[in-house]
C-alpha positions as CSV (number, residue, x, y, z in Angstrom):
1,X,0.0,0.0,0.0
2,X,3.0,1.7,0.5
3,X,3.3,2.2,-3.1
4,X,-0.4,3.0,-4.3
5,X,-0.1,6.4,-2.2
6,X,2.5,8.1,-4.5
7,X,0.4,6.9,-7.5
8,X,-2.2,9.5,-7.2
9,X,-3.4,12.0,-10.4
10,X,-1.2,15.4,-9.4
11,X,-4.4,17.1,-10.9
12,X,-8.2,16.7,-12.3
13,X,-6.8,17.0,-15.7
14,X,-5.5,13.4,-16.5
15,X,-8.8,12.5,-14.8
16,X,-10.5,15.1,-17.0
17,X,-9.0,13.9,-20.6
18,X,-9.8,9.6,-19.2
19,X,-13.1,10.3,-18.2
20,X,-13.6,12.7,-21.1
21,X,-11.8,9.7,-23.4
22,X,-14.1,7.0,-21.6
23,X,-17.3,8.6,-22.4
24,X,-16.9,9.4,-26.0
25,X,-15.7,6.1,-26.7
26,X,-18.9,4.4,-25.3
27,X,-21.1,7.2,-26.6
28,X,-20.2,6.2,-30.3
29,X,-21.3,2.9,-31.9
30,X,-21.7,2.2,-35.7
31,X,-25.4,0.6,-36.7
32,X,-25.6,-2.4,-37.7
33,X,-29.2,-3.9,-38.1
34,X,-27.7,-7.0,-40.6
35,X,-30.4,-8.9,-40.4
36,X,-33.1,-6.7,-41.9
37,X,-31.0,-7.4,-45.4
38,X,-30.5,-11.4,-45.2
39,X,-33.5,-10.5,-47.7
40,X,-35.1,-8.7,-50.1
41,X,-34.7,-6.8,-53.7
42,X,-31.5,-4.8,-53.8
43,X,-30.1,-2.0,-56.0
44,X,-26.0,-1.7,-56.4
45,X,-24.5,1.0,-58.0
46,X,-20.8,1.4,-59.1
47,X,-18.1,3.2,-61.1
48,X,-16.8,0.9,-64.2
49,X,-14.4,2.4,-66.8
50,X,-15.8,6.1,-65.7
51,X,-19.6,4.8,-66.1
52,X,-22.2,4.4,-63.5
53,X,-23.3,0.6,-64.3
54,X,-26.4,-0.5,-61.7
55,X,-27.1,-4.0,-60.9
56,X,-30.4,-5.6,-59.4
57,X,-30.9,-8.3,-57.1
58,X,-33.0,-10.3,-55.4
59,X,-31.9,-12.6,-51.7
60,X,-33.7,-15.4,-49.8
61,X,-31.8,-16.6,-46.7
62,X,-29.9,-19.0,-49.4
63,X,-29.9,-18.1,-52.7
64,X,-29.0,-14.8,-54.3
65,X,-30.0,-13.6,-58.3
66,X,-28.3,-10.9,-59.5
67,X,-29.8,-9.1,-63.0
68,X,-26.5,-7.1,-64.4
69,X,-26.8,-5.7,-68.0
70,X,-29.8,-7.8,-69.3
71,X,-27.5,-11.1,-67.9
72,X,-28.8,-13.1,-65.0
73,X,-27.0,-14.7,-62.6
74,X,-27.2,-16.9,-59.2
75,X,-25.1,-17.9,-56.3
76,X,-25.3,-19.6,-52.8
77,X,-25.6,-17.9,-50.2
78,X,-24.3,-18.7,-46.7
79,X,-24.2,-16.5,-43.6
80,X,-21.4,-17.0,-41.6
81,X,-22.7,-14.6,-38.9
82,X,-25.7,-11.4,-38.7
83,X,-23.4,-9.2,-41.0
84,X,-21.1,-11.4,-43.1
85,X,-21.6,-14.2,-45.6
86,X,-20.3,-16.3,-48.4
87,X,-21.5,-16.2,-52.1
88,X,-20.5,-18.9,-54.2
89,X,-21.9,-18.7,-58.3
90,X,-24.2,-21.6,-59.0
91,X,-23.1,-21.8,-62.5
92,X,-19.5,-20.5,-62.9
93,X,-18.1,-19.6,-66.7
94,X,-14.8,-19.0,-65.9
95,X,-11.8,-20.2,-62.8
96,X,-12.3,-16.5,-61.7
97,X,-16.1,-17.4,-61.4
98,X,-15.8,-20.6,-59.3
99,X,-13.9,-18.6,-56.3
100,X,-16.2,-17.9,-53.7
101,X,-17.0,-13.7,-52.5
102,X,-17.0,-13.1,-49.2
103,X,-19.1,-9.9,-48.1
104,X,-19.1,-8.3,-44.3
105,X,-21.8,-5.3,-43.7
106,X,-20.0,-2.7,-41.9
107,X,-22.6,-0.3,-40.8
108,X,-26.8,0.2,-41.6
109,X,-28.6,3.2,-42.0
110,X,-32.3,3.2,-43.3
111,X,-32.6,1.1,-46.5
112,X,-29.2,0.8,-47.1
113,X,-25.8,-0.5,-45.6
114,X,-22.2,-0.5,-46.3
115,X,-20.1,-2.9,-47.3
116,X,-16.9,-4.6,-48.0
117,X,-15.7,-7.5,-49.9
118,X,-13.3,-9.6,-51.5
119,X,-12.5,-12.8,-52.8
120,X,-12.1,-15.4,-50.2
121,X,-8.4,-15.5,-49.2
122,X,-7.4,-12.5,-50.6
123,X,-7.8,-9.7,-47.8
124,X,-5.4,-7.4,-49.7
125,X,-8.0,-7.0,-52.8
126,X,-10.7,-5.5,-50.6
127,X,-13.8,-3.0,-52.4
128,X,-16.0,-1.5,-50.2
129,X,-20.0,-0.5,-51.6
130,X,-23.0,0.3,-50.4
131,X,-26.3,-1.2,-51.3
132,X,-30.0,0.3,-51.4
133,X,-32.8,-2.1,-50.5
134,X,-35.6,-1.3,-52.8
135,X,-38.4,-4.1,-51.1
């Protein structure tokens, strides 16, 4: 006890900035309502070659079908947790196709979330989105 007497704050200040530190911490937390998008119709818009391009698709809990310039295309679906999940193509075309997407929702708001993802193993190629729930 000796010891712990000495080891006092020499003024409210450190106790000011911890306290201070402790409470905005706590106070901020990102939404993240996954769940409300296992399913539905989705609308996903990105930047290709300096072009908006827009895809549509629809998701049950298993099975996702994606409509992508007039071409229609399916894939598994498996949720790993509430906010991240696997999609494997049901009928790859190419080696490219046959590797499996693996999608984590990083934060909610309204009808829409955000989003990164990546090809299963490869971390270092990660693209982040964010998708509008249309239904």
């Amino acid at each position: 006890m000796e010891v712990l007497k000495d080891f006092r704050p020499k003024n409210n200040f450190f106790l000011s900035v911890c306290i201070g530190s402790l409470l905005f911490y706590s106070c901020y937390s990102v939404e993240r309502n996954c769940k409300e998008f296992h399913t539905g119709y989705f609308e996903f818009s990105s930047l290709i070659n300096g072009e908006i391009k827009t895809s549509y698709f629809s998701r049950t809990e298993g099975l996702e079908i994606e409509t992508y310039e007039g071409k229609i295309d399916s894939a598994r679906i498996r949720w790993v947790n509430d906010c991240e999940c696997i999609l494997t193509k049901l009928n790859p075309k190419s080696n490219q196709d046959k590797r499996p997407v693996q999608i984590k929702i990083l934060s909610t708001e309204g009808n829409s979330y955000t989003f990164e993802y990546s090809l299963v193993g490869e971390s270092d190629n990660t693209q982040r989105g964010t998708i509008q729930k249309i239904k």
